[in-house]
ROVEXTI-515915 format. One record per residue (C-alpha): x, y, z; residue in one letter; residue number from 1. Coordinates in Angstrom, 3 decimals. Example, Ala and Ser with C-alpha at 12.3 -4.5 7.8 and 13.67 -1.06 7.14 Angstrom:
X	Y	Z	res	n
12.300	-4.500	7.800	A	1
13.670	-1.060	7.140	S	2
//
This chain:
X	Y	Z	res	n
0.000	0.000	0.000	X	1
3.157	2.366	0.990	X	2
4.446	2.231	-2.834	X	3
1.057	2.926	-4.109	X	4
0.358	5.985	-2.096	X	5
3.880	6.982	-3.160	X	6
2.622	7.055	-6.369	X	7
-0.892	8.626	-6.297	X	8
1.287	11.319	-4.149	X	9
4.001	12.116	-6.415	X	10
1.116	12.321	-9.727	X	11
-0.719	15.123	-7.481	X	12
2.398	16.717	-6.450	X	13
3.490	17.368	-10.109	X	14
-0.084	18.597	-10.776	X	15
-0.385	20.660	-8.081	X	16
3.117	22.539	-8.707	X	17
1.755	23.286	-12.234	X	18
-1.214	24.509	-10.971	X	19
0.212	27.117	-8.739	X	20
1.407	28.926	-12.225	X	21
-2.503	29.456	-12.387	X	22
-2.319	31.275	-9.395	X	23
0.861	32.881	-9.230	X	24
0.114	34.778	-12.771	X	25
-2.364	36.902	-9.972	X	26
-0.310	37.848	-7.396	X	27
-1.924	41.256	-7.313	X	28
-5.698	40.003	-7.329	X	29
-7.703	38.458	-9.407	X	30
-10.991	40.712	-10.550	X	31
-12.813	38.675	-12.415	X	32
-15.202	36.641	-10.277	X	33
-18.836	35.360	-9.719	X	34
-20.722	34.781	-6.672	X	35
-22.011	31.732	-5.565	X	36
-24.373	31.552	-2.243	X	37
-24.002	35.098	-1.461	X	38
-21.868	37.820	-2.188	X	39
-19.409	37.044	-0.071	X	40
-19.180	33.018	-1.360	X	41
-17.030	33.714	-4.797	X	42
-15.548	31.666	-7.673	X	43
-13.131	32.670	-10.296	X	44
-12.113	31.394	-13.921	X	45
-8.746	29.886	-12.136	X	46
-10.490	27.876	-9.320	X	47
-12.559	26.089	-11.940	X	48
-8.921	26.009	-14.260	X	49
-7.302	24.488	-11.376	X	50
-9.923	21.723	-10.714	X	51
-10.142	20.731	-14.389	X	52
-6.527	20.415	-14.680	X	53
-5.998	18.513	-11.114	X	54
-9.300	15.996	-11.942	X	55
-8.072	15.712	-15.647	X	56
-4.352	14.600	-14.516	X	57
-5.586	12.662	-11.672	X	58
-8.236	10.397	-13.508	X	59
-5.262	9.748	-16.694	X	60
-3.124	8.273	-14.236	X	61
-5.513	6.730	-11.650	X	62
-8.771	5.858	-13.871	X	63
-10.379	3.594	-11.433	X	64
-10.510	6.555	-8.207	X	65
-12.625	9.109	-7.594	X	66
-13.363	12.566	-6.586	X	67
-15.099	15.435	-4.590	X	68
-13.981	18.970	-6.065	X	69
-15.581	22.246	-4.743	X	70
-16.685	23.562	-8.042	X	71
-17.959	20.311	-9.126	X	72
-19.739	20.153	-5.987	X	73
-21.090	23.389	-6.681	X	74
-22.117	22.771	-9.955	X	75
-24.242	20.082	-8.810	X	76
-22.084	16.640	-9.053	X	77
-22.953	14.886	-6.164	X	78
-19.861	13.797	-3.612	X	79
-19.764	10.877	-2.287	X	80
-16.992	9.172	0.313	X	81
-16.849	5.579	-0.327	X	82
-13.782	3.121	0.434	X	83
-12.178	3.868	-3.524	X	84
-9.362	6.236	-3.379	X	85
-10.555	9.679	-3.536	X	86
-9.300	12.559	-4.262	X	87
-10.829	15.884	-1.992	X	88
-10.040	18.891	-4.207	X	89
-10.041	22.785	-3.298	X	90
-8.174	24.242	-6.141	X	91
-8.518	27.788	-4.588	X	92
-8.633	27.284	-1.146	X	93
-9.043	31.381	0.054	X	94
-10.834	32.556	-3.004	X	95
-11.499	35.975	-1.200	X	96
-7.973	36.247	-0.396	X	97
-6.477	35.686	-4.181	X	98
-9.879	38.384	-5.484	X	99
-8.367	40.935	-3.271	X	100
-4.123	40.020	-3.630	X	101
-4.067	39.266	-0.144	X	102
-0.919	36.580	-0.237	X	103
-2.905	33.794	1.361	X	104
-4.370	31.359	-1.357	X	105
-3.589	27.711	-1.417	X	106
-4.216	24.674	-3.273	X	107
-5.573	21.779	-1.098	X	108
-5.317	18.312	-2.496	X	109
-6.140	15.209	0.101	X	110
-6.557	11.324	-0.710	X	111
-8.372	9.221	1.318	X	112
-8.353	6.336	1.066	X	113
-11.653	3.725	2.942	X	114
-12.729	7.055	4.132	X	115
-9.317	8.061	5.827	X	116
-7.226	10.666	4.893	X	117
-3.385	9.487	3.832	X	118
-2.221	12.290	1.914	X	119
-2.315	15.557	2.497	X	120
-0.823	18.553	-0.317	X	121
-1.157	22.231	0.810	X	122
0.425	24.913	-1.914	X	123
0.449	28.588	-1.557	X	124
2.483	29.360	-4.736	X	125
2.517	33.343	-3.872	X	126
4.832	32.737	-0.651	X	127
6.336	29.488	-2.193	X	128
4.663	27.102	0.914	X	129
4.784	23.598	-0.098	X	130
3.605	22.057	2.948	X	131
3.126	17.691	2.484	X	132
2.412	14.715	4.226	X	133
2.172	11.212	3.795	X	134
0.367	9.099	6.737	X	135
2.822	7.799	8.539	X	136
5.643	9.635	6.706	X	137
5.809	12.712	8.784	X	138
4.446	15.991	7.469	X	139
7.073	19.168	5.633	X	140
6.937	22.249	4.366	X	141
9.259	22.697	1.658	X	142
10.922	19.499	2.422	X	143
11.910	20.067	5.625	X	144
10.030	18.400	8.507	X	145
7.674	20.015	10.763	X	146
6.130	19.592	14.127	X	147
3.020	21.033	16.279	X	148
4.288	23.134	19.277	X	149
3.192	21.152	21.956	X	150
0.787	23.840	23.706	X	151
-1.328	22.365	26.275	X	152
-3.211	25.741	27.410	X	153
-6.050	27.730	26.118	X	154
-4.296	30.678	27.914	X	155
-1.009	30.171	25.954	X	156
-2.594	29.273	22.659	X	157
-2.703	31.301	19.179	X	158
-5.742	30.245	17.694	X	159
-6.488	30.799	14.104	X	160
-10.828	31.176	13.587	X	161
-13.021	32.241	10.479	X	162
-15.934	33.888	10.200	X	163
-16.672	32.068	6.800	X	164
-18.947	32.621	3.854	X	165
-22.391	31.627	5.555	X	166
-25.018	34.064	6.429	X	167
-27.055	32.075	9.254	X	168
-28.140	34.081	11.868	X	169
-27.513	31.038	13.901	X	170
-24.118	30.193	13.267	X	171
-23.012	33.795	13.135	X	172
-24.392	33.853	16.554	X	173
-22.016	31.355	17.587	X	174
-18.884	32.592	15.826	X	175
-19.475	36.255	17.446	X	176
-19.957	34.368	20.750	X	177
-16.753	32.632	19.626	X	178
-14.594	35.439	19.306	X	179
-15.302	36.694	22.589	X	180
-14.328	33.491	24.015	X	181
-10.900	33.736	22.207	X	182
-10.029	37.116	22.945	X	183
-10.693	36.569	26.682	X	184
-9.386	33.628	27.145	X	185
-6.610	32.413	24.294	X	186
-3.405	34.321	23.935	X	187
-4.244	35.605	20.782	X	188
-6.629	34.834	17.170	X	189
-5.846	35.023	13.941	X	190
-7.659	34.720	10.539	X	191
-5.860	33.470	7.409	X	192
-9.438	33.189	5.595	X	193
-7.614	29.556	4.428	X	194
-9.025	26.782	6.688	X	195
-5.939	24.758	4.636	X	196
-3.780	27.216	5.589	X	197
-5.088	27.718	9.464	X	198
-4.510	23.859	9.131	X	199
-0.769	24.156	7.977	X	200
-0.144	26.820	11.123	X	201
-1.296	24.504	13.618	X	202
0.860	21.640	11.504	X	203
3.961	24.015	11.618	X	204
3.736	24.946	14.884	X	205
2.854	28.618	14.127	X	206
-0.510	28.582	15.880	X	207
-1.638	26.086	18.209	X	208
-5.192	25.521	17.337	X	209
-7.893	25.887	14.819	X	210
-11.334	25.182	14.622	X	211
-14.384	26.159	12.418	X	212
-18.487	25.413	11.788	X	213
-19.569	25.245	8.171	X	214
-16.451	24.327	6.282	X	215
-16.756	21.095	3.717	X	216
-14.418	17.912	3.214	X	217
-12.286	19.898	0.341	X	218
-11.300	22.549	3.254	X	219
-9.768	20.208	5.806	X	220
-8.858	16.708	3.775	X	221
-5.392	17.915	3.187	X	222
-4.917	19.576	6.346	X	223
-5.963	17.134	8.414	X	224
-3.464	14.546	7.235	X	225
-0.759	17.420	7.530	X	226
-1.377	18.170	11.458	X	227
-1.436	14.581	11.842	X	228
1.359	13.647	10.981	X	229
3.415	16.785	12.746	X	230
2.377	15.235	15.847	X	231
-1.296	17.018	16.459	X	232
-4.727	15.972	16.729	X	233
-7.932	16.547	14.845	X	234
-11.575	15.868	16.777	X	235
-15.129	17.089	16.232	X	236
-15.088	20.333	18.205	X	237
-17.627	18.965	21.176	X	238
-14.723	16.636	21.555	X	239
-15.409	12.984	19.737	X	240
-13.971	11.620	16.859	X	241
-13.482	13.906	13.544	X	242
-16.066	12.972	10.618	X	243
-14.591	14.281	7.414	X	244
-18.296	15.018	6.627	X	245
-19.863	17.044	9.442	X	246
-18.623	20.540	8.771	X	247
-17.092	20.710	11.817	X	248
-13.220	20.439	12.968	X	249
-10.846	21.317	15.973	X	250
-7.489	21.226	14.995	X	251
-5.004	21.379	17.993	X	252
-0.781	20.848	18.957	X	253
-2.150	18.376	21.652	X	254
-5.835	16.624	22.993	X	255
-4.818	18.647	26.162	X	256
-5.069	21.734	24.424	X	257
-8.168	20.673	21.852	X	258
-10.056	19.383	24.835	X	259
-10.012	22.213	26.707	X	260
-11.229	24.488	23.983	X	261
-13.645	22.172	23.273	X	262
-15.098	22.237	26.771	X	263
-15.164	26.478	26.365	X	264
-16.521	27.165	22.923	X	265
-20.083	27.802	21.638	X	266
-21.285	25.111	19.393	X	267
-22.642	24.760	16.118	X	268
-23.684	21.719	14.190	X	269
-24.397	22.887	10.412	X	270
-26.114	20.242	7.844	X	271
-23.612	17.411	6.807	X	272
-22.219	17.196	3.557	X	273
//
């Protein structure tokens, strides 16, 4: 199985490098854009580029696995997790960000495969952040190998936290409830507007935590792989075991650490995927 995933890993990881041309050609923004569920939820000609060219390279090589994209997802394919290989796609993870130039844009490819995640490819071609990870092969950023930092307190922690693209009165309830739990109690809170990216902090040890309501499987596939394999732990964020599905996530250095913000935050529990 170790050679195979070798393989599937180092097809994406060509693709994915080519595909960061798409977005490094708009380093100062990218204007052209649509909206999807409202008018902060956009999609550009280059996320759709970048999922067309990652599915298209993918399904040469691998013609027997399958895949959930974002855009694909959006334009109505339906995705399904079964046991198959699969590959989770967000080809423009941070859409907002790339719009507006803001340096922060990444290309999130994850594999799982029966339902669990084993590879994990994060790119931000504008800062040149390759982070990878294999399961059980450790997890890098530009080759060299990272690690969580080992926080165990809330009161110590950097915590990274998005307000995301949904407008339910009910979950922005809890996220404003959310950030005032943060900012009195955590050491700090930043936003990235990348949940691959908050992902690949907490994996390099940059923040300690990160958790969100309402992102999808193509947000956290990758990442979750990534801070796995630098030594961390993803849960659900009331404190049981992660479900790639549930739109919910709690990234942390250690279960120390995710359990006690777990035990402090405002829930949320959006519709599955």
């Amino acid at each position: 199985m170790t050679d195979k995933v070798d393989q599937y890993y180092d097809v994406a990881l060509s693709l994915v490098k080519t595909c960061g041309n798409l977005i490094s050609e708009h380093i100062n923004g990218c204007k052209s854009f649509v909206l999807k569920s409202c008018d902060i939820d956009l999609v550009t000609e280059i996320d759709k580029k970048v999922e067309d060219t990652l599915v298209g390279g993918l399904s040469k090589a691998f013609p027997d696995h399958k895949f959930i994209g974002e855009e694909s997802v959006a334009d109505g394919t339906k995705g399904e997790l079964t046991d198959s290989p699969t590959w989770i796609i967000d080809p423009v993870d941070g859409t907002m960000n790339f719009v507006h130039g803001f340096p922060h844009s990444s290309i999130s490819v994850g594999l799982t495969i029966n339902k669990e995640p084993v590879v994990g490819i994060i790119y931000n071609p504008i800062l040149g952040q390759m982070f990878t990870a294999k399961k059980g092969q450790g997890a890098f950023l530009n080759e060299t190998q990272i690690h969580v930092s080992q926080v165990k307190e809330f009161a110590t922690a950097l915590v990274t936290f998005e307000a995301g693209t949904s407008r339910d009165p009910e979950r922005f309830k809890a996220v404003l409830e959310n950030y005032k739990i943060l900012v009195s109690k955590g050491h700090g809170v930043r936003t990235l507007g990348s949940a691959a990216l908050n992902m690949a902090m907490v994996a390099l040890g940059g923040a300690d935590a990160y958790f969100e309501f309402g992102i999808h499987a193509w947000d956290v596939a990758a990442g979750t792989v990534l801070v796995r394999e630098a030594g961390g732990v993803v849960i659900d964020p009331a404190g049981g075991p992660f479900d790639i599905l549930s739109r919910r996530i709690l990234s942390a250095s250690t279960m120390e650490l995710a359990e006690e913000i777990s035990k402090n935050i405002v829930q949320f529990y959006p519709e599955r995927d």
